[in-house]
ZAMARGU-4260 file (C-alpha; in steps of 0.2 Angstrom, whole numbers, plus 5000, padded with zeros to 4 digits):
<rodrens>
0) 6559/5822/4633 | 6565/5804/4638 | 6570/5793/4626 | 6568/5778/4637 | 6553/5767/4631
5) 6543/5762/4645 | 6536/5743/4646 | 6520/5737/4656 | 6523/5727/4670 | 6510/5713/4678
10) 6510/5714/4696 | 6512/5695/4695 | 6517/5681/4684 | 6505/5675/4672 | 6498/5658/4680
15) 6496/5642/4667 | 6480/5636/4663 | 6475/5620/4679 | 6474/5606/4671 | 6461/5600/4683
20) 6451/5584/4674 | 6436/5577/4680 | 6439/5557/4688 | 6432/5543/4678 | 6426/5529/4686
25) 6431/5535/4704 | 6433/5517/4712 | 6440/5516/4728 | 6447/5528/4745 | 6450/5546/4741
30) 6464/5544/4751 | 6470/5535/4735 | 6480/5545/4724 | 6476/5534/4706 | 6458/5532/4713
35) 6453/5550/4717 | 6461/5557/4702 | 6474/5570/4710 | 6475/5588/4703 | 6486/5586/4690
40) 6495/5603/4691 | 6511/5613/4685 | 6521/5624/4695 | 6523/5642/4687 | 6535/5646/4674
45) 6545/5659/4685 | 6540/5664/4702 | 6544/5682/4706 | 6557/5687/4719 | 6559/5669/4727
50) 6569/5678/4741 | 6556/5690/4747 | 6542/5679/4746 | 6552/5668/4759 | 6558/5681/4769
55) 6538/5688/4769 | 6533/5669/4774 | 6544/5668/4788 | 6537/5686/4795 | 6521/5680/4795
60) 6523/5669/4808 | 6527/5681/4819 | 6512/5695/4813 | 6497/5681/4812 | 6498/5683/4793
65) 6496/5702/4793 | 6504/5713/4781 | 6515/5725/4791 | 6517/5738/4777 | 6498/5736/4775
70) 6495/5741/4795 | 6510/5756/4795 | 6502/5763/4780 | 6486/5764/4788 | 6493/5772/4804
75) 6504/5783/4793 | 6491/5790/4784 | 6481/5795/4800 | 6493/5801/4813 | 6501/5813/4799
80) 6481/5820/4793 | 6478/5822/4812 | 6494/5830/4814 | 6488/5842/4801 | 6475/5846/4809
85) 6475/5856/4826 | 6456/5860/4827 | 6452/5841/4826 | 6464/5839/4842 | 6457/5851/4852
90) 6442/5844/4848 | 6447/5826/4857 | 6457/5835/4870 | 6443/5842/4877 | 6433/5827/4876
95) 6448/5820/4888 | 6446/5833/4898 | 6425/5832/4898 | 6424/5812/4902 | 6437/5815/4913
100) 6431/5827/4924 | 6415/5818/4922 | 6422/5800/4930 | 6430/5810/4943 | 6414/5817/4949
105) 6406/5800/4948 | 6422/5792/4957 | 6419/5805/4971 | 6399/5800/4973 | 6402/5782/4968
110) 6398/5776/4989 | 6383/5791/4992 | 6366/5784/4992 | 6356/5785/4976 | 6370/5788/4964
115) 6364/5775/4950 | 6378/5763/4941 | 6381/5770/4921 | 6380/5788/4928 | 6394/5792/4915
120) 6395/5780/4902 | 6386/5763/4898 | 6392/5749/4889 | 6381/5744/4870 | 6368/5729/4872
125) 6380/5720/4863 | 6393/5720/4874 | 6392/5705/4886 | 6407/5708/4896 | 6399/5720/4911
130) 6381/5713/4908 | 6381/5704/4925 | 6375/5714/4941 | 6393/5714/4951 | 6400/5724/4938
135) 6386/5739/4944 | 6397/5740/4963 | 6410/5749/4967 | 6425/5750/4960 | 6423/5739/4947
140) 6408/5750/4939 | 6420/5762/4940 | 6433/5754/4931 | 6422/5747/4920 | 6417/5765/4915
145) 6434/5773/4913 | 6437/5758/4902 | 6423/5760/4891 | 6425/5780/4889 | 6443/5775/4885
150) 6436/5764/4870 | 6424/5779/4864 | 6438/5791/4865 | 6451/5782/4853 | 6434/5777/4841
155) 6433/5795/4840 | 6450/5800/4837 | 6454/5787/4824 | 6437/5790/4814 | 6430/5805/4805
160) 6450/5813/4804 | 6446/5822/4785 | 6459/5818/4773 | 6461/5799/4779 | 6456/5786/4766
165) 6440/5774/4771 | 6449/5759/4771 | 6466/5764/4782 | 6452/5771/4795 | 6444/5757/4796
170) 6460/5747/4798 | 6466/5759/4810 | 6452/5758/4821 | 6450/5740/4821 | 6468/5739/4826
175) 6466/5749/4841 | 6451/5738/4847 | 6460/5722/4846 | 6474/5732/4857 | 6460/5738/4871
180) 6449/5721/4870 | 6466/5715/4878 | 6466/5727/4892 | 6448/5727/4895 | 6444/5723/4915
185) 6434/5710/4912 | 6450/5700/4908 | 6462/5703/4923 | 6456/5691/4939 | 6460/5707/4949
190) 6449/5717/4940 | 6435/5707/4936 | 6420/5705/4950 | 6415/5690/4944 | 6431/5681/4945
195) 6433/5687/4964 | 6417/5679/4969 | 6419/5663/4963 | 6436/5663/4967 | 6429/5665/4986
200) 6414/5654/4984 | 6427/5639/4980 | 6441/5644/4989 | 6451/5647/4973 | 6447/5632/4964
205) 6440/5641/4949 | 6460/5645/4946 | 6465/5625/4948 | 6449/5622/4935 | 6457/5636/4924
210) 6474/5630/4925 | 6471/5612/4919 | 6459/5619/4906 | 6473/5633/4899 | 6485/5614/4899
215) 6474/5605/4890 | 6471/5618/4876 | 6489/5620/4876 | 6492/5601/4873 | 6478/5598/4862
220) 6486/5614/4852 | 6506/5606/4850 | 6498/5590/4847 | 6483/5596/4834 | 6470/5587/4842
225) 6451/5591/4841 | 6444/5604/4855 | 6437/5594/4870 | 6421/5585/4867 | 6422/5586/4848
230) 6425/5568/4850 | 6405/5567/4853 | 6404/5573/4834 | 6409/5560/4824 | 6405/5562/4805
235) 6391/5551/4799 | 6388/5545/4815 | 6380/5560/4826 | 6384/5575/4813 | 6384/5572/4793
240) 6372/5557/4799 | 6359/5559/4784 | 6357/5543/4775 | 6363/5543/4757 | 6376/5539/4743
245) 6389/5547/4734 | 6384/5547/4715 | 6398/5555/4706 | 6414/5558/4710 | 6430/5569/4704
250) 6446/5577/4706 | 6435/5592/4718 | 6419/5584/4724 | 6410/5571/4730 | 6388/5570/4724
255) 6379/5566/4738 | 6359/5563/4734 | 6350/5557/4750 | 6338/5544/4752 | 6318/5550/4752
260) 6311/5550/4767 | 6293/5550/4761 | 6284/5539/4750 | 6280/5554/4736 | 6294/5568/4732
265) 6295/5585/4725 | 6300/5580/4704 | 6313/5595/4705 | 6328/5591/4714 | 6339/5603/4726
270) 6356/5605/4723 | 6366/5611/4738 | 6383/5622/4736 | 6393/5624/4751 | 6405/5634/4753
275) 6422/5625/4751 | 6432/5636/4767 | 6423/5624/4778 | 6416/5607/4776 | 6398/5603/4768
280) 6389/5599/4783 | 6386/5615/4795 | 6369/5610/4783 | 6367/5591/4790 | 6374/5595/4807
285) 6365/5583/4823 | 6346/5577/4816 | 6336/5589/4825 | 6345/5606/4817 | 6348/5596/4799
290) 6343/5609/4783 | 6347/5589/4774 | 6335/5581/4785 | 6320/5593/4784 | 6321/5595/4766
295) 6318/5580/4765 | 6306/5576/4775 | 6296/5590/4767 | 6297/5579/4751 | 6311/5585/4741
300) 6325/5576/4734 | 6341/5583/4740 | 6361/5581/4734 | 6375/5591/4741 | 6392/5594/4735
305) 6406/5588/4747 | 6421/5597/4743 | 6439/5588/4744 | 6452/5597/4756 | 6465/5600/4745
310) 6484/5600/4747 | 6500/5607/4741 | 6499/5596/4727 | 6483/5606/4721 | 6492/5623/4723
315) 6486/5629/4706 | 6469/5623/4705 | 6459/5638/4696 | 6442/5647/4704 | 6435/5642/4689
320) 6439/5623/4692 | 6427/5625/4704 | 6415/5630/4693 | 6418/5619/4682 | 6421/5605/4692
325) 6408/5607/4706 | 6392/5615/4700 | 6394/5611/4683 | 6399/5593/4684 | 6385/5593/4698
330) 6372/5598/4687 | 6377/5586/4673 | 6377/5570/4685 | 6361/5577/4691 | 6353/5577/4673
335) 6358/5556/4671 | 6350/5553/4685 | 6333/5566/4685 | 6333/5568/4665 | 6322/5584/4659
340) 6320/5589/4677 | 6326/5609/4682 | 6335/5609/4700 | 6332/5622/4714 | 6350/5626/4717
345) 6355/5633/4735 | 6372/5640/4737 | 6379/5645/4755 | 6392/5660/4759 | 6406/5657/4747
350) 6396/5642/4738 | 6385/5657/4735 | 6395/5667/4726 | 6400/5653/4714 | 6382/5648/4711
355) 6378/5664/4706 | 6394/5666/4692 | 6390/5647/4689 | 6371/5653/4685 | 6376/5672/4676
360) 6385/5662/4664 | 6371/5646/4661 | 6359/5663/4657 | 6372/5669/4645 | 6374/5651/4637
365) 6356/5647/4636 | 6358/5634/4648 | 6338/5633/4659 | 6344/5620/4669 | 6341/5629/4684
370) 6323/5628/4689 | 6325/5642/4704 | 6342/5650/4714 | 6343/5651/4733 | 6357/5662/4740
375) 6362/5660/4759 | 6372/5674/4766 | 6379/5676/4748 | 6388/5693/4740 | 6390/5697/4724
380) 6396/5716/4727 | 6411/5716/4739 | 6412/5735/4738 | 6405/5731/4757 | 6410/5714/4763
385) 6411/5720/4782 | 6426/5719/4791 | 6433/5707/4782 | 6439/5719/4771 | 6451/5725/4783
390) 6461/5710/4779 | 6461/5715/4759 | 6470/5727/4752 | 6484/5724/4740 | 6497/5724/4752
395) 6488/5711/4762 | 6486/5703/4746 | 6502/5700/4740 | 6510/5697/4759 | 6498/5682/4758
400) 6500/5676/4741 | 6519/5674/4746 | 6512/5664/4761 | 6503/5654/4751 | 6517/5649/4741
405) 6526/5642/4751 | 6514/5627/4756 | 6503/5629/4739 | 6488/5632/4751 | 6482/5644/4767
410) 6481/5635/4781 | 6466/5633/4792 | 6475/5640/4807 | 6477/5656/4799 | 6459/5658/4791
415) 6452/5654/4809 | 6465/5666/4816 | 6455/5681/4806 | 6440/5675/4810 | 6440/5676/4831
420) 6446/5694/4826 | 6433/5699/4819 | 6422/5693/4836 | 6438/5694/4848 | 6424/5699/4862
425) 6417/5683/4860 | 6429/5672/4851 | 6444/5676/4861 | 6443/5686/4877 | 6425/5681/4884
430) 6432/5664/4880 | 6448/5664/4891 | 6441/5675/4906 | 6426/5658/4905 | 6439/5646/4903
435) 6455/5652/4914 | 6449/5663/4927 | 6431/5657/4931 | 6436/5639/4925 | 6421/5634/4917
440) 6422/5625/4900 | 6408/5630/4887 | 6399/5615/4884 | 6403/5606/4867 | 6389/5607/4852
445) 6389/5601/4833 | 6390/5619/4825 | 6407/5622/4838 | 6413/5605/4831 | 6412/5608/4813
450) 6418/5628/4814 | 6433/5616/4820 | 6434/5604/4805 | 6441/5619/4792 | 6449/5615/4774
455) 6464/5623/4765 | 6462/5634/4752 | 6473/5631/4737 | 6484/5643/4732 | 6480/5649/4713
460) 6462/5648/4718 | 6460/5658/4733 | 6472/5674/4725 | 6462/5674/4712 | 6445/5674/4722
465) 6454/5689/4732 | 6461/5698/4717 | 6444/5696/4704 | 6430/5698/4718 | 6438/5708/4733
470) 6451/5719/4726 | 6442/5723/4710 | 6424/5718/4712 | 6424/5709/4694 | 6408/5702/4697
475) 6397/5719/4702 | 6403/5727/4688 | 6403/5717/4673 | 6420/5711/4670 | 6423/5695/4677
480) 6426/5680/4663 | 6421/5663/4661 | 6429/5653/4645 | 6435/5670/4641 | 6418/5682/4640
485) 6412/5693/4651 | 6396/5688/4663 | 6385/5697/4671 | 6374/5695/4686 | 6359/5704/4675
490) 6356/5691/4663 | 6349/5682/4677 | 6331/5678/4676 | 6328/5663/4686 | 6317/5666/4702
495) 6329/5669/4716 | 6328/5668/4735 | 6341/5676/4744 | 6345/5675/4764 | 6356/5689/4776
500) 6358/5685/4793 | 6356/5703/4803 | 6372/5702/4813 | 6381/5692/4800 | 6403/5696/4802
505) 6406/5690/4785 | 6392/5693/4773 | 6383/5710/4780 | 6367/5705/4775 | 6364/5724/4768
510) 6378/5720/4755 | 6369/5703/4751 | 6354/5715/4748 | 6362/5722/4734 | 6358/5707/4722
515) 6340/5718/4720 | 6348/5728/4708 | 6359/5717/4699 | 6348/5702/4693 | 6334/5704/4680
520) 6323/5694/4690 | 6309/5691/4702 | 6317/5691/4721 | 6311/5685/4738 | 6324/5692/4753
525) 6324/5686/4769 | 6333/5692/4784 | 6333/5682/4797 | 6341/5684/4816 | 6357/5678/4820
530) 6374/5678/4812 | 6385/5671/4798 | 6379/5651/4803 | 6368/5653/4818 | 6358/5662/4810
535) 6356/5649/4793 | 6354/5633/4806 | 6338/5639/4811 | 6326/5625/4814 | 6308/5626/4817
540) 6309/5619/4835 | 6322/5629/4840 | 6315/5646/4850 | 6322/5661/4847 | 6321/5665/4828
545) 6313/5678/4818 | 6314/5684/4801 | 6306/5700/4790 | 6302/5695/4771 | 6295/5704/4755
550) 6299/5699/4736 | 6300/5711/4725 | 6295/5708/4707 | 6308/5708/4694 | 6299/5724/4686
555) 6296/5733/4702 | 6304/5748/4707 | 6322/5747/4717 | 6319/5746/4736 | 6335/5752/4748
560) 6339/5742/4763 | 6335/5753/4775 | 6318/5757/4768 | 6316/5741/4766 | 6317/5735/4784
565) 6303/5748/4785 | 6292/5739/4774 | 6296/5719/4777 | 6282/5712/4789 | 6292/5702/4805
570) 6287/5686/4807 | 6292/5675/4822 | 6301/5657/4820 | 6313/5651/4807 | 6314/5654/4791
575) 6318/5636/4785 | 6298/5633/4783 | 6294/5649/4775 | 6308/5643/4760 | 6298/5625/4759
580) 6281/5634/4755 | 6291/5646/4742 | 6299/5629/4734 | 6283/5620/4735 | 6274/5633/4726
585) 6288/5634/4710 | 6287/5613/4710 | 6278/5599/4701 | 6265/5587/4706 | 6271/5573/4719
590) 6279/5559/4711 | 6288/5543/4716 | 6305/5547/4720 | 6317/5545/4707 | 6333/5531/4707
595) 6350/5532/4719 | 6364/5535/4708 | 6366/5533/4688 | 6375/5518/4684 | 6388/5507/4693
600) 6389/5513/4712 | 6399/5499/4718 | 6413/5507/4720 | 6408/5524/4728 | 6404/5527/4747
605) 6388/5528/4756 | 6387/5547/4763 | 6396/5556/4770 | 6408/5550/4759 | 6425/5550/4759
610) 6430/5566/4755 | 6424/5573/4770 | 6436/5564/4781 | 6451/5572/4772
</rodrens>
């Protein structure tokens, strides 16, 4: 029997309490330390292993921020399982040997009359790379076909190997793909159809183009200037244009409420919480695909958190200071101004999620200041967060963590580094064979310009956000704290509305369906075409969009998502107007429109504000 006492351990060092405050009287610039009242933080008491977490933060430059123990463990665990396993490898051996054979006949046939293009193998709807008609001749259907069966093969062999966890075969797999999206013929001037005819229709200027295009990115990159043509986007000009005034102000946000744009309003305002890993205005993009602008036009009055960009000096600014200090403080400056009015509150992605902790705890306070919830590509159960995942385990975890602190924030470099990888196809290599090998340059647009204007994320916030609501799913099952009780998602009873997007990276839109069985409540779902953003900036002159809807009644039986696409009627256009009828039917009487602001404004900005500029 030992006689050695064994002590818990924390994996990491308890954090002090933020001693974020709210600003009082907020003045002048936020570029003004005094004025915008600057997170006031502490730096941990100890920091575990200093060393290791500098040596971990210099290897991340050289792996893109990925954990290396993270990717060997996953290739650990499926190379030894399918070492184990000698049926299994048979089994994908004579699939070589079947596709081979297979290519080899078509390669023999590939010039005789009749002999149809995809005899063997054709590439997903999805995939754009071969969709153009020179990739049907020979060779290059040929190669384009050897390619692809290459790509089925290792999905094969690195999915469905028994004994290997979910998570390291998913990380497995995804690995290999980057690796083959790299080789892919469509990439390679030699080996790409397209390339060789425009390279003989211009006589090889399409590599000059190219050339001066892969220089300029390359300059623009050293010198961290904006991607070309952004410059046509200039905040509060041509994007974030919507007139309006910052109300309130604090160490985190900036309040925006917009001026009416009709001569009676909706007496319920709408509160708008943006995510805060990008800036507030992929909702008030150009004024013909504004959410700010049609809402308002439709007679509702409208304010919107703006987030500040935070710094190193914010490293240890809580989640919960987000709470705290955007929707609550929100709400509150919201009640001077509209006194014994409910708001309609609309959360987006992230924003979202912290809407719906900010409203699971308002339900368990007794706070009804919420009138109705809308939840735009929003999860609350990250038990299947897509892909993402693949980027969070604990490993990944810590190795960022010690990233973080070294700078007290992750950089936006990084987190747009992780997103092209989860669309390398088209955020990587379709964009490099346009740009340096055909030597076209995609036209600029607003959404393109703001996907470029990122934020930090501060340190403390973002590992908990990882730890409480990736790693252990806090949230879902009833163990996250706010002020030091428990919340739950169930003791929500407001009317809801909740938006997935069907080809969404970020927020799979069947994990943002599982919110019908965790609020007490009545709820409208709408999934809508498009992805994570395109799919949200629908407006109603813009062709192309379609949605399915159904609410379901807070006493109603449980419907599952794929029954659920069964039932949903489709309905062609966007979904913005279908929203405005829902709002409209769960509003007052049209009223005057209330007063800008509460108090002294003098001192605060028109919109955009000045936070956005950071």
């Amino acid at each position: 029997m030992s006689i050695v006492q064994t002590l818990p351990r924390t994996a990491e060092p308890v954090l002090p309490a933020s001693s974020v405050e709210p600003v009082v009287g907020a003045a002048s610039s936020a570029t003004s330390t005094n004025s915008t009242g600057e997170t006031s933080t502490t730096e941990p008491a100890s920091e575990c292993y200093p060393l290791d977490r500098m040596f971990h933060a210099m290897l991340a430059r050289f792996t893109g921020g990925l954990s290396p123990t993270a990717l060997m463990l996953a290739w650990l665990d499926w190379s030894s399982h399918l070492a184990w396993a000698p049926q299994r490898r048979m089994e994908i051996a004579n699939k070589v040997i079947r596709d081979s054979s297979r290519l080899l006949e078509a390669a023999t046939h590939a010039t005789a009359a009749g002999l149809a293009p995809w005899s063997v193998i054709r590439p997903e709807k999805r995939d754009r790379r071969f969709r153009e008609p020179q990739w049907e001749a020979p060779p290059f259907n040929l190669l384009a076909q050897a390619f692809l069966l290459g790509e089925r093969w290792w999905h094969d062999a690195t999915s469905g190997v028994r004994g290997v966890s979910h998570a390291n075969e998913a990380i497995v797999e995804f690995s290999m793909r980057q690796v083959l999206d790299t080789l892919a013929p469509s990439n390679f001037a030699a080996t790409n159809p397209e390339v060789l005819e425009r390279a003989f229709q211009s006589g090889g200027e399409n590599f000059v183009f190219g050339w001066q295009n892969w220089c300029g990115d390359l300059m623009r990159m050293l010198l961290a200037a904006k991607p070309v043509g952004n410059d046509q986007f200039v905040v509060g000009q041509t994007v974030a244009a919507s007139p309006g005034k910052v109300v309130y102000r604090n160490a985190l946000i900036e309040l925006i409420q917009y001026h009416p744009t009709t001569a009676r309003v909706r007496p319920e305002p709408i509160l708008i919480v943006p995510a805060w890993i990008m800036k507030y205005y992929i909702l008030d993009l150009s004024p013909q695909n504004s959410l700010v602008k049609f809402l308002t036009e439709q007679g509702f009055t409208v304010f919107a958190i703006s987030w500040r960009n935070p710094d190193a000096r914010d490293r240890n600014v809580a989640f919960d200071d987000y709470r705290k200090l955007g929707v609550m403080a929100a709400l509150d400056a919201i009640g001077r101004i509209l006194p014994g009015q409910k708001a309609h509150a609309l959360g987006y992605c992230l924003g979202g999620t912290l809407l719906s902790i900010a409203a699971a705890a308002m339900a368990r306070d007794g706070d009804d200041r919420l009138g109705t919830i809308t939840l735009l590509a929003a999860q609350t159960d990250f038990t299947e967060a897509g892909e993402l995942t693949l980027f969070i385990n604990e490993s990944q975890v810590a190795f960022l963590e010690d990233v973080m602190s070294q700078r007290g924030y992750l950089d936006t470099a990084q987190m747009a580094a992780a997103f092209a990888l989860l669309r390398s196809n088209d955020l990587i290599w379709s964009r490099l064979s346009r740009d340096y090998l055909m030597g076209d340059a995609a036209p600029p647009s607003d959404l393109m310009a703001w996907n470029a204007d990122a934020t930090r994320l501060p340190y403390r916030m973002h590992s908990e956000y990882l730890r409480k609501l990736f790693l252990d799913n806090d949230l879902a099952e009833g163990r996250y704290l706010v002020e030091g009780r428990n919340i739950s998602l169930s003791d929500i009873h407001t009317t809801m509305f909740a938006v997935g997007t069907i080809t969404d990276h970020v927020a799979p839109w069947r994990s943002v369906h599982k919110l019908h069985y965790q609020v007490d409540a009545d709820l409208t779902f709408l999934l809508t075409s498009g992805g994570h953003n395109a799919g949200v900036v629908a407006p109603p002159d813009e062709p192309g969009h379609s949605y399915q809807v159904m609410t379901k009644a807070a006493d109603e039986p449980y419907v599952g998502p794929d029954e659920w696409l069964k039932l949903a009627p489709h309905v062609e256009g966007s979904w913005w107007p279908e929203w405005t009828r829902w709002l409209v039917a769960r509003s007052g009487a049209l009223c005057d429109p209330p007063r800008i602001g509460y108090g002294d404004l003098s001192g605060l900005p028109d919109a955009p504000g000045d936070y956005i500029r950071t």
